[in-house]
ROBA-744595 format. One record per residue (C-alpha): x, y, z; residue in three letters. Coordinates in steps of 0.05 Angstrom, whole numbers, plus 5000, padded with zeros to 4 digits. Example, Ala and Ser with C-alpha at 12.3 -4.5 7.8 and 13.67 -1.06 7.14 Angstrom:
<bakols>
524649105156ALA527349795143SER
</bakols>
This chain:
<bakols>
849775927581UNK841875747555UNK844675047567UNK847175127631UNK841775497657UNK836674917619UNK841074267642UNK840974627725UNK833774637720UNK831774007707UNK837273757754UNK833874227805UNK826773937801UNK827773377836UNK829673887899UNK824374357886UNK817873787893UNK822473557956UNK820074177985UNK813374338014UNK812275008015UNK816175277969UNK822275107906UNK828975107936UNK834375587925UNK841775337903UNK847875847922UNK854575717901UNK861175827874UNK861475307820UNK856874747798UNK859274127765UNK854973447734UNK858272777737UNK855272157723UNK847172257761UNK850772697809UNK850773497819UNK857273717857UNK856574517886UNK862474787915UNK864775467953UNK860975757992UNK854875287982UNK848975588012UNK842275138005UNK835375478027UNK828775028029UNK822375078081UNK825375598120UNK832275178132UNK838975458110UNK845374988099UNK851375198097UNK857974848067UNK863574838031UNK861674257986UNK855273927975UNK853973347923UNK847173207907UNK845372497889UNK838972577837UNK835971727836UNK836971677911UNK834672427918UNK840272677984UNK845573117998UNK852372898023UNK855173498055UNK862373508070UNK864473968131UNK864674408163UNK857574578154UNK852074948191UNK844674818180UNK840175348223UNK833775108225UNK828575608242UNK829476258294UNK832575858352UNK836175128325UNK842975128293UNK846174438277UNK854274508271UNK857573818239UNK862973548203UNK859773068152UNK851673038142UNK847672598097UNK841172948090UNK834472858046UNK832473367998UNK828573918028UNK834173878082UNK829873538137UNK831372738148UNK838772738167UNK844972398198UNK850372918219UNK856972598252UNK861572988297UNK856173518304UNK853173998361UNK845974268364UNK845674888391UNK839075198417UNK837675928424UNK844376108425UNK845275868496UNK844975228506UNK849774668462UNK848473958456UNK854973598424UNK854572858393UNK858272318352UNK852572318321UNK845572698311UNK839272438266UNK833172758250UNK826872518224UNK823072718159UNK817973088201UNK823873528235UNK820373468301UNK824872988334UNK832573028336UNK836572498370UNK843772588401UNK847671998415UNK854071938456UNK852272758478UNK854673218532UNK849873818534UNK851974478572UNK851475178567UNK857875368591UNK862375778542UNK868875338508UNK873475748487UNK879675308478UNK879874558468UNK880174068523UNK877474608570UNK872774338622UNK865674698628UNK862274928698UNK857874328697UNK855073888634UNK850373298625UNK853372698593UNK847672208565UNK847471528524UNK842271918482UNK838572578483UNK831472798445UNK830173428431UNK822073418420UNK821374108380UNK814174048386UNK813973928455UNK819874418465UNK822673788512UNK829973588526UNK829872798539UNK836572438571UNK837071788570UNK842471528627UNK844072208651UNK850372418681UNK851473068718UNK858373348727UNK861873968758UNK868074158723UNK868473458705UNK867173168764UNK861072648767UNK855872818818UNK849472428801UNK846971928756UNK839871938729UNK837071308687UNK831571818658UNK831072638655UNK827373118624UNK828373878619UNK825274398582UNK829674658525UNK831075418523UNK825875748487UNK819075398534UNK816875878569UNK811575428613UNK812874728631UNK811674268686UNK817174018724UNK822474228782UNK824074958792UNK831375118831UNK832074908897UNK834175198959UNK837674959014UNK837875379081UNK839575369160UNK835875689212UNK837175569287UNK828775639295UNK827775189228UNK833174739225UNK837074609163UNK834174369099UNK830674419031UNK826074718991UNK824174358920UNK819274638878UNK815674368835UNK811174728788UNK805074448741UNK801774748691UNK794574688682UNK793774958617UNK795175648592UNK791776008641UNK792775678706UNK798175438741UNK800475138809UNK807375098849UNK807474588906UNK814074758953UNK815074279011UNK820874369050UNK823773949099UNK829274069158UNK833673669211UNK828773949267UNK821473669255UNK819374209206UNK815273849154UNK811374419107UNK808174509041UNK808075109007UNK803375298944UNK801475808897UNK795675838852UNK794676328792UNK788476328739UNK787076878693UNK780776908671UNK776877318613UNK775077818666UNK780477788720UNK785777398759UNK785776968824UNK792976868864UNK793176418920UNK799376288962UNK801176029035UNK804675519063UNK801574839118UNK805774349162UNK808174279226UNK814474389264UNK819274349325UNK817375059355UNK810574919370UNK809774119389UNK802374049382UNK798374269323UNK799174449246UNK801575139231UNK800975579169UNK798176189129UNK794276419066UNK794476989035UNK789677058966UNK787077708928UNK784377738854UNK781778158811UNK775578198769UNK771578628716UNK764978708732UNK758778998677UNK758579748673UNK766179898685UNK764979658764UNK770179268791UNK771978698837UNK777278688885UNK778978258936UNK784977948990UNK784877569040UNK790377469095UNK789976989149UNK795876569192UNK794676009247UNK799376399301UNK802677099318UNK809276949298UNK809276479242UNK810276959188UNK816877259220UNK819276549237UNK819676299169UNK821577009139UNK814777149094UNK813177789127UNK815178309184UNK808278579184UNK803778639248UNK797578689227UNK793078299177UNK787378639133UNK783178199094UNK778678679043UNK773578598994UNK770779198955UNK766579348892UNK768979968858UNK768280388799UNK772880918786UNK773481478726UNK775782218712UNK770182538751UNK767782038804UNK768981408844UNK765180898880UNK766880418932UNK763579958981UNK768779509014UNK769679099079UNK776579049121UNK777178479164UNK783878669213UNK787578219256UNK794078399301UNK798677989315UNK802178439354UNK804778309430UNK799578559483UNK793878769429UNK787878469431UNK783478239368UNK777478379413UNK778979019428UNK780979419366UNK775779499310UNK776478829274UNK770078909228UNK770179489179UNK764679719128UNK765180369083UNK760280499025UNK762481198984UNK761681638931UNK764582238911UNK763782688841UNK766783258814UNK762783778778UNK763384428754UNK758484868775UNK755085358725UNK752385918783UNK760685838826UNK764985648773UNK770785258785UNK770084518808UNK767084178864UNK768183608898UNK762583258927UNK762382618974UNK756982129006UNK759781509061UNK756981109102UNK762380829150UNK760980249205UNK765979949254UNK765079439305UNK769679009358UNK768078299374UNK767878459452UNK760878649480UNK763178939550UNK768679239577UNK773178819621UNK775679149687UNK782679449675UNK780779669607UNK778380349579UNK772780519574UNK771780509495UNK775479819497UNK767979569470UNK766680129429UNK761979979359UNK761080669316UNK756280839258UNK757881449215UNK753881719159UNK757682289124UNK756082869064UNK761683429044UNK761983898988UNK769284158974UNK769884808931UNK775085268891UNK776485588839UNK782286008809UNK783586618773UNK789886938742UNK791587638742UNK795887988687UNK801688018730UNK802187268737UNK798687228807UNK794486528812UNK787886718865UNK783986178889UNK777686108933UNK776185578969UNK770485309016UNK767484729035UNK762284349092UNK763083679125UNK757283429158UNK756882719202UNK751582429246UNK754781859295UNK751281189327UNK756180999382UNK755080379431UNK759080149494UNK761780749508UNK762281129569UNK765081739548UNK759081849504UNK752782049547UNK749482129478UNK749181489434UNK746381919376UNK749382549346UNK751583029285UNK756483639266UNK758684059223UNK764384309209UNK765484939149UNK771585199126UNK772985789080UNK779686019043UNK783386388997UNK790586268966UNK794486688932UNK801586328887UNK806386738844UNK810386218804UNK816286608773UNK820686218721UNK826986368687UNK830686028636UNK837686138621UNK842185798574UNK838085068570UNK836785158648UNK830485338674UNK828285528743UNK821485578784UNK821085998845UNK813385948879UNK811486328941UNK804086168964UNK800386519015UNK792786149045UNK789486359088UNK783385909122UNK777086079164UNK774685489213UNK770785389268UNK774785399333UNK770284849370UNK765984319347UNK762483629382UNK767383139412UNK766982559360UNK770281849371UNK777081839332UNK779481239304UNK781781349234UNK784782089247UNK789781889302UNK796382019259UNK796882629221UNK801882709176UNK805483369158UNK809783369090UNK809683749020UNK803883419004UNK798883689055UNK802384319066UNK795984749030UNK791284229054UNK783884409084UNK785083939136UNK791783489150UNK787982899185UNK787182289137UNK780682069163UNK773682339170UNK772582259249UNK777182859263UNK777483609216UNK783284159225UNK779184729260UNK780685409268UNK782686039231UNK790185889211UNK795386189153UNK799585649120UNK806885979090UNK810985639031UNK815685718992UNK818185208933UNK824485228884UNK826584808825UNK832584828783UNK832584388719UNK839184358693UNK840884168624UNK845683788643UNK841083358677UNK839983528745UNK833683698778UNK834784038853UNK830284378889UNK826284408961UNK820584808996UNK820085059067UNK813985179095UNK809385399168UNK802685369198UNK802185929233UNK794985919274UNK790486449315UNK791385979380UNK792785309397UNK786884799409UNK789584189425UNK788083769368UNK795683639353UNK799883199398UNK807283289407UNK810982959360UNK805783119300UNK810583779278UNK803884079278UNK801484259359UNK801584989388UNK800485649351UNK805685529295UNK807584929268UNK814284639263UNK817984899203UNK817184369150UNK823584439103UNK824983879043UNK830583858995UNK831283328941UNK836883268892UNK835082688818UNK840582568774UNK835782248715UNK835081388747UNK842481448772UNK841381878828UNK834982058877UNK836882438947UNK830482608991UNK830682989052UNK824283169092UNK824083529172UNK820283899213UNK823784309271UNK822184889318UNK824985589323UNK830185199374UNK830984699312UNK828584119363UNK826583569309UNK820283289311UNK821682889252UNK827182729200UNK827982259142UNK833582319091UNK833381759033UNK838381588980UNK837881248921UNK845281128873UNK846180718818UNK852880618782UNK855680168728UNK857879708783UNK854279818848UNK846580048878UNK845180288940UNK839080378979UNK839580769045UNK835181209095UNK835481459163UNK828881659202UNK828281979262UNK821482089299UNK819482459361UNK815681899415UNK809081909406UNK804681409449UNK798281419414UNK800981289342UNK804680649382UNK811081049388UNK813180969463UNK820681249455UNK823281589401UNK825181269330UNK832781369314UNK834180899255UNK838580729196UNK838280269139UNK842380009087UNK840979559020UNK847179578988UNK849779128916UNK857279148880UNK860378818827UNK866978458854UNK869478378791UNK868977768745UNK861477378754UNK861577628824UNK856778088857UNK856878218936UNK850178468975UNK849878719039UNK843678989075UNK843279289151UNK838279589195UNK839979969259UNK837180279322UNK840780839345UNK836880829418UNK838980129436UNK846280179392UNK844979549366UNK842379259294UNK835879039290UNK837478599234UNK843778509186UNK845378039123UNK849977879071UNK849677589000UNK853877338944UNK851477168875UNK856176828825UNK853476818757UNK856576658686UNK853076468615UNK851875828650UNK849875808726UNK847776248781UNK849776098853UNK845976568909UNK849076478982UNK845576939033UNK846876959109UNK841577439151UNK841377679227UNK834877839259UNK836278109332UNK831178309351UNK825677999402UNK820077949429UNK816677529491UNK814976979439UNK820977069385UNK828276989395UNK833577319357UNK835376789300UNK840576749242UNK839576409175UNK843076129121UNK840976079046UNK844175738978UNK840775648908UNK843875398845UNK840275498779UNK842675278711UNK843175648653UNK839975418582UNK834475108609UNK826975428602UNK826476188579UNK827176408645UNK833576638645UNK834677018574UNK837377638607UNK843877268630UNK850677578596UNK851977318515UNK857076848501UNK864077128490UNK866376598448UNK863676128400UNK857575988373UNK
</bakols>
């Protein structure tokens, strides 16, 4: 055995100085020595420089220092290359090499098979020749794949992480579709590379039909840019980009689209829209979009956006536990039918700060906030026809202190106190309705709440049952002020046991008022969390700051009630109204949220009272639907649908289908828009992509292989 051992060594050191970083290791059944030649056999595994070979029977030839390998062998080099083969002739330390009848496979998803396959001593360039690469699953010989790529020769660059053909040929179950004299792809573990992303082809009867071909360039590893131009049968001609940098302290994103088209004749149409982010010294920081589009309707023509309005906003801010500080600048424009830029406060400037202390004479915590707030329109008179603030610049310079604190009795009864003052002093120009340009008020409140949450737990369920009781002292009148970011109050759970329910500073809740509630929740062990709340406003009179529709106008408020239903991610049911003794809704939304092993769906129905000054002329009766369901196979079917109740029609409607196997994805989508407007006609559109698997990292999450390698 000493011999043995003594006579494998020193045929072994020839193998071990072959390797660079290390001896290699020698695995197998039996070892034989025959005339300058070291024959292993069963079960022959080889390890050197982080390479593994497998085989049944190696023979190692010591003067000419190689391995002749007869298959079938497997040699896996590193995390994410395997080389499969039936004969290889290979140097020492396993990395110069000629396999015949072999495959490469990379990252288990894509397969590259060849006649034959030769590597260089370096180990950074492997070349295929007479290959078909695909990443479509074989499971039974002579079976034709989705598509494949048949080339005269194919590098893989492992440096690089580069996939080079050389006379390409692209098939579809075995049909030939293009030729290519050169391509190059990115091989499946780059996650960045320059070159073409998927393309899209689509029909619009505004648009035309055509393409869209991205192509995206890296810039190094912290920039990047995607140029998109797409190009129809109707005179639409546009190029659209997106920029990202990251920097040290931040990020920049710029995206937006330029060309022209057959909708508008004359001129060059597009849109921007930018924002980024940056750290600033003393934990302040930057933040900043901006939005901006040559016409009214060229974001819903080419489908970027249903939005109306624009805000472009840059602010400085610093936010921690106990306080926060802003200054920021809004720049709005509308691009709605009928609304004038000049006429609606374009310019905004707010500069805040608030902090939260905890006094040592009061106790408790209190909130304390400084803003100055300026707004301005572009117009500098009033047109006749318009109203009378159509021209209206304000000024607003604003200090509140909001107080409480909370005690808890022995019987489980939570008391809090609560008070608080809002001053403001107003600069108004070109305004009628104002005889004095310069003013200030006040406006106090005082209150007191009273909760008794009562739990009970009962065999791994608990429950919470939470009556609260406030009651609030506020002035009944104060000085007319100029309301413009108070003109839609909201009533919901979440400002229920609010001081005031307006959002803005222009406008405070007065008067004396009680506000009723009462909240359950059941957390089941099973799973299931249910519960709701119903509460009132109940006041000492009416004053007229509520409209109709707001669930809050008149001496008692609408009875809020909301129920909601979770089932852990799987299942989310949210119902909110607000109804009168009569139960005359003022408002109701119901939302629904299911996922199962095979389908997700989306869905919510709203219905809103008519209220005129929050831009609601008739009342809002609508339903809408996002809907997704496995067929069956590498199918999935998508279906999404909004409708109007008042005109019994859809507003919009689409459908989708997605194939998608180990190898390809194929989106088709088909969407409805019916609605219109004096400048926009209904339309209908048309969408197909096709991606391929195997290529780039960007598509690791697609289903494993079922057979095979």
């Amino acid at each position: 055995m000493r011999q043995l051992a003594l006579a494998l060594l020193l045929w072994l050191l020839p193998l071990a100085a072959a390797a660079q970083t290390g001896p290699a290791t020698l695995v197998a059944d039996r070892i034989d020595f025959d005339q300058g030649r070291l024959v292993a056999s069963g079960d022959v595994e080889i390890f050197a420089d982080g390479r593994i070979l497998r085989a049944e029977q190696i023979t190692y030839l010591r003067e000419e220092d190689r391995l002749l390998v007869e298959g079938p062998l497997v040699l896996v080099d590193g995390d994410d290359a395997v080389l499969v083969a039936d004969f290889a002739d290979l140097s020492a330390d396993l990395r110069g090499s000629v396999l015949q009848g072999a495959r490469l496979v990379l990252a288990d998803r894509l397969q590259i098979a060849a006649a034959e396959i030769a590597q260089g001593e370096d180990g950074r360039y492997t070349q295929l020749y007479n290959a078909v690469a695909s990443s479509c699953t074989i499971c039974e010989d002579g079976e034709v794949p989705t598509w494949q790529i048949r080339a005269r020769r194919i590098v893989h660059d492992r440096e690089e992480r580069q996939i080079y053909f050389d006379q390409a040929r692209f098939e579809v179950a075995g049909v030939p579709i293009a030729w290519l004299p050169r391509l190059r792809l990115p091989d499946p573990t780059l996650e960045r590379s320059s070159g073409w992303l998927r393309p899209r082809f689509s029909s619009d009867n505004l648009l035309g039909t055509g393409v869209t071909a991205p192509y995206f360039f890296t810039l190094g590893p912290s920039r990047d840019l995607t140029l998109s131009p797409f190009v129809t049968n109707q005179e639409t001609r546009s190029l659209g980009f997106r920029y990202r940098q990251a920097f040290d302290a931040g990020e920049v994103t710029v995206e937006g689209a330029i060309g022209q088209d057959g909708i508008q004749k004359n001129g060059t149409r597009g849109y921007v829209f930018a924002e980024g982010t940056f750290a600033l010294p003393r934990d302040y920081r930057l933040v900043w979009d901006l939005e901006a589009v040559s016409d009214d309707d060229y974001l819903v023509q080419y489908s970027i956006t249903d939005r109306d309005r624009l805000d472009s906003r840059a602010a400085i801010e610093r936010i921690d536990r106990n306080s926060r500080i802003v200054a920021e600048t809004i720049l709005y424009k509308s691009l709605r039918d009928g609304e004038s830029n000049r006429f609606i406060p374009t310019r905004v400037l707010t500069v805040e700060r608030q902090g939260r202390v905890r006094p040592n004479l009061l106790g408790g915590q209190l909130l304390w906030t400084l803003q100055a707030h300026g707004r301005e329109r572009t117009a500098t008179h009033v047109p006749e026809g318009e109203a009378e603030n159509a021209a209206r610049d304000v000024l607003r310079a604003s200090a509140a202190v909001d107080w409480r604190r909370s005690w808890v009795t022995g019987n489980g009864l939570v008391w809090t106190s609560l008070a608080g003052m809002h001053l403001d002093a107003y600069s108004v120009r070109q305004d009628a309705n104002f005889e004095d340009t310069t003013f200030a008020r006040a406006v106090p409140y005082a209150g007191l709440e009273l909760r008794l949450p009562l739990e009970r737990h009962s065999d791994g369920t608990r429950e919470v049952l939470e009556p609260v009781l406030q009651f609030f002292l506020a002035p009944d009148s104060k000085r007319r002020t100029p309301d413009e970011d108070s003109l839609t109050p909201e009533f919901d759970g979440g400002n229920l046991f609010a001081p005031s329910r307006f959002a803005g500073r222009d406008t405070r809740e007065l008067g004396s008022r009680i506000n009723l509630g009462l909240g359950y929740t059941r957390y089941d062990a099973s799973g299931w969390v249910v519960g709701g709340q119903v509460g009132r406003v109940i006041r000492a009179g009416d004053l007229g700051q509520f409209r109709s529709g707001t669930g809050l106008d008149g001496d008692a408020s609408d009875w809020l009630v909301s129920l909601r239903a979770a089932y852990g991610e799987r299942l989310q049911l949210l119902s909110r109204s607000t109804f009168d003794d009569g139960f005359t809704f003022s408002r109701s939304e119901t939302s629904l949220r299911w996922i199962g092993a095979r389908y997700e769906l989306d869905t919510q129905y709203t219905w809103l009272e008519a209220d005129e000054e929050a831009g609601r002329p008739i009342d809002t009766s609508e339903w809408t639907v996002d809907a997704s369901l496995a067929l069956g196979g590498d199918w999935t079917g998508r279906v999404n649908w909004q409708y109007d109740f008042n005109t019994n029609d859809a507003s919009r409607a689409g459908l989708g289908l997605t194939y998608r196997t180990d190898c390809v994805s194929v989106d088709f989508d088909v969407e409805r828009r019916f609605t219109s407007t004096t400048t926009l006609r209904p339309s209908t559109s048309f969408g197909l992509s096709v991606g391929l698997a195997g290529f780039g990292a960007e598509d690791r999450a697609r289903r494993a292989r079922k057979c095979g390698l």
